[in-house]
N, C-alpha and C positions, 0 to 999 in steps of 0.2 A: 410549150405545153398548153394545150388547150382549158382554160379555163373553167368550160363551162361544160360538166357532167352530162353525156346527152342522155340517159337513166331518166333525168329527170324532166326534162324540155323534148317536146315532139320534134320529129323532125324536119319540119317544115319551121321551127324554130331559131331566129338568127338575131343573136345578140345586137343593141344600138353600136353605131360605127363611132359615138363618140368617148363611148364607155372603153370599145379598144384601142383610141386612141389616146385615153388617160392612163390605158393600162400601159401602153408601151411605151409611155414617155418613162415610166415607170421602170421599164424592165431593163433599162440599159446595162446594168451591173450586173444581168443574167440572172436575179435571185427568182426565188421558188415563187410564181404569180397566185397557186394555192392557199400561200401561207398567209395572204393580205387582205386586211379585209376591205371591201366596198366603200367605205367611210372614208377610209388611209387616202384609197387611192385617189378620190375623188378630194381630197387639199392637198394633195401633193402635185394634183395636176393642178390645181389651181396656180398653187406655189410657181410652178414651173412654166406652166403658161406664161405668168407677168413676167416673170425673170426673162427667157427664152426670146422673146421679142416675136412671140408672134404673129402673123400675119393682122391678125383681127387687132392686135393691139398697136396702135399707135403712137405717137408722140402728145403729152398734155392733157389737156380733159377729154380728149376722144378716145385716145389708151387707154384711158383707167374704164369707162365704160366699156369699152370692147372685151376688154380681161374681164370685166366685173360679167357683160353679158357669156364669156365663150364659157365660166363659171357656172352662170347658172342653168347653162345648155349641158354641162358634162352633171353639174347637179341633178338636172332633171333625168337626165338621159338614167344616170346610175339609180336613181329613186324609179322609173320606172322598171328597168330592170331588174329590181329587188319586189316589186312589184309583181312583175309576171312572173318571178322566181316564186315566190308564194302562194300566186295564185294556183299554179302549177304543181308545186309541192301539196298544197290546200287538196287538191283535183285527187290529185295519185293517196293520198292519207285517206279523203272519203273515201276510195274504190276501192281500197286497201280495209275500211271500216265495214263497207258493206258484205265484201266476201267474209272476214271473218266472221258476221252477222247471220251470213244464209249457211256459211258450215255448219256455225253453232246450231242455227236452226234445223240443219239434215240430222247434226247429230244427235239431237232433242225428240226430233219425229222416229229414228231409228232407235233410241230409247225406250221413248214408249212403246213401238210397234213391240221389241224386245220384252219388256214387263208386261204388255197387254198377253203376252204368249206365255210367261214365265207363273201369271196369274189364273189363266185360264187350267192349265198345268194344275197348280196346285190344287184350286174349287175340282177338278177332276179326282185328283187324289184325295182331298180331305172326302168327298161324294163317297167315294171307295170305301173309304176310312170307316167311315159314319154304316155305310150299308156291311161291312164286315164285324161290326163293332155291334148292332141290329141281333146280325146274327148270333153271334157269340152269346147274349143278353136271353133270344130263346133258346138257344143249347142249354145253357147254363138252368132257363129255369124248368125245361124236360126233365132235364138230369136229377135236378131236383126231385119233381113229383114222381121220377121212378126212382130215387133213392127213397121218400116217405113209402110210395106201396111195398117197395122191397123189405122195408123195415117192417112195415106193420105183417105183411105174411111172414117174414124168419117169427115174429112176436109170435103170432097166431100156433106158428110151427113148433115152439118151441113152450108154449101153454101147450099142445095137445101132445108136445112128447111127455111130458113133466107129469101130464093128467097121464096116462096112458102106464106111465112109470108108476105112479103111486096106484094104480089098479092094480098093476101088475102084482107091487110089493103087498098092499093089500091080501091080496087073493095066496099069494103065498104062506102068508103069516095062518090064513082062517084053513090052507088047503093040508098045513101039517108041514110043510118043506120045500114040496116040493113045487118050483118054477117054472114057468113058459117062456121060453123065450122068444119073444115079439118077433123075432126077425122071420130065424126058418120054424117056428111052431113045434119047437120040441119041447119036449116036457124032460128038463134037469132033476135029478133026484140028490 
């Protein structure tokens, strides 16, 4: 099972050869190489190095250096690699930050373009609004001053039938009985 996710490492990317070699001292029992972390593996090679008798390690004080040195070769090896692993991850999270950054940005400029249009819109309506509203404002005060003249001629009209009435009745009291009637100019007896 391949250890290392290539998702995340380019591919001109190739893990330290010492770090796969901790790992498979490791994997002899066949278990899951996913499941372990970087730490484990790197004291378990340790572990297994000095025991193993390997090559680098010797008999005496030159053994225990050699184990203590192939130690701190797979030490480093794995700390570099947890190293590029992050720097890596690091890389992919910015380029990951920035897109989300200039979407939000398209979607923000596509916002307002949207509002700037949904505003223009309405100052176009409330305009409308405002000059219908004008209107109405002179209708209404027309209507007016030709309801007051309408009013004041039915008045007028209706003094000169009232007058026209009491001439009439007048005239009939003084003429003995008999009536005119205003419309077709007959004389009622």
């Amino acid at each position: 099972m391949n250890m290392y996710d290539q998702a995340y490492f380019p591919q001109s990317f190739k893990p330290a050869s010492a770090f796969h070699d901790a790992a498979s001292l490791l994997a002899v029992d066949g278990s899951d190489m996913a499941s372990i972390e970087p730490d484990t593996v790197v004291q378990e090679a340790a572990h297994l190095a000095g025991r193993n008798g390997s090559p680098s390690s010797g008999t005496g004080s030159d053994g225990a250096a050699g184990s203590g040195y192939q130690m701190n070769k797979v030490s480093l090896a794995a700390e570099e690699e947890r190293r590029r692993h992050r720097m890596v991850s690091n890389r992919l999270s910015a380029a990951r930050s920035r897109m989300h950054k200039e979407q939000h940005l398209d979607d923000l400029c596509q916002q307002v373009s949207r509002l700037r249009g949904v505003n223009l819109h309405l100052l176009d309506h409330l305009s409308r609004t405002v000059r219908h509203c004008e209107d109405v404002h002179r209708e209404n005060a027309w209507l007016r001053d030709e309801k007051a003249e309408l009013v004041k001629k039915l008045e007028q009209q209706l003094q000169s039938a009232t007058a026209r009435e009491n001439t009439i009745d007048h005239a009939a009291e003084t003429s003995g009985g008999a009536r005119i009637e205003p419309k077709w100019g007959l004389v009622l007896q």
